[in-house]
C-alpha positions as CSV (number, residue, x, y, z in Angstrom):
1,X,-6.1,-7.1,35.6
2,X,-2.8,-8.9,36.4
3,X,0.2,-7.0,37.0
4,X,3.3,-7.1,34.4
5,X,6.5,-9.0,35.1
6,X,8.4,-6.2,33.4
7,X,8.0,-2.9,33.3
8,X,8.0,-2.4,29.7
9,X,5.4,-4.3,29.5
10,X,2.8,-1.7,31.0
11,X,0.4,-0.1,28.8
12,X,-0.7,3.1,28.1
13,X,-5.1,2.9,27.0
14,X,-6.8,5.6,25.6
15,X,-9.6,4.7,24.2
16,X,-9.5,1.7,21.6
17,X,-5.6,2.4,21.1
18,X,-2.5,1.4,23.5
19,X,1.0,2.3,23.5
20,X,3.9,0.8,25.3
21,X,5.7,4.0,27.0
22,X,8.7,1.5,28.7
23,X,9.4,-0.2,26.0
24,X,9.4,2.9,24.0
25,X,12.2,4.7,26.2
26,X,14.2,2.0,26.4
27,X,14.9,1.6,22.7
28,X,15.5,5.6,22.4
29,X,18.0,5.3,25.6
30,X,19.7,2.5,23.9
31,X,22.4,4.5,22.5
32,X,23.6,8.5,22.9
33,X,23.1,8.5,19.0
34,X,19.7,7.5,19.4
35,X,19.0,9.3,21.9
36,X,20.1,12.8,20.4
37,X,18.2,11.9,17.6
38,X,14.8,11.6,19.0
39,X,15.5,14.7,21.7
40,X,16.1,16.8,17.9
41,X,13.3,15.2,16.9
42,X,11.0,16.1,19.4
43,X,12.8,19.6,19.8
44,X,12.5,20.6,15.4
45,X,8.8,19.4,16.1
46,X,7.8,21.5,19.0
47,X,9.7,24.3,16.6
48,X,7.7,24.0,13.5
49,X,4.2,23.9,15.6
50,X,5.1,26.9,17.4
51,X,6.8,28.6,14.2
52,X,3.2,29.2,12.8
């Protein structure tokens, strides 16, 4: 295993799938408008799985 340049390069592996957590944030934490939208994302989300 090498390590990454950049830290949005570092990888997430569970099982046969990865996911890029870094690079992730850093697009939603781009903007405050983009950031607002995914935290009322996340928060109507958490809402409608607990609403049942």
């Amino acid at each position: 295993m090498l390590p990454r340049q950049k830290m949005e390069e570092f990888q997430v592996r569970i099982r046969n799938r990865s996911w890029l957590p870094f690079l992730r944030a850093r697009r939603y934490l781009r903007s405050r408008q983009s950031l607002l939208d995914c935290s009322l994302t996340h928060f109507f989300r958490e809402a409608e799985r607990h609403r049942g």
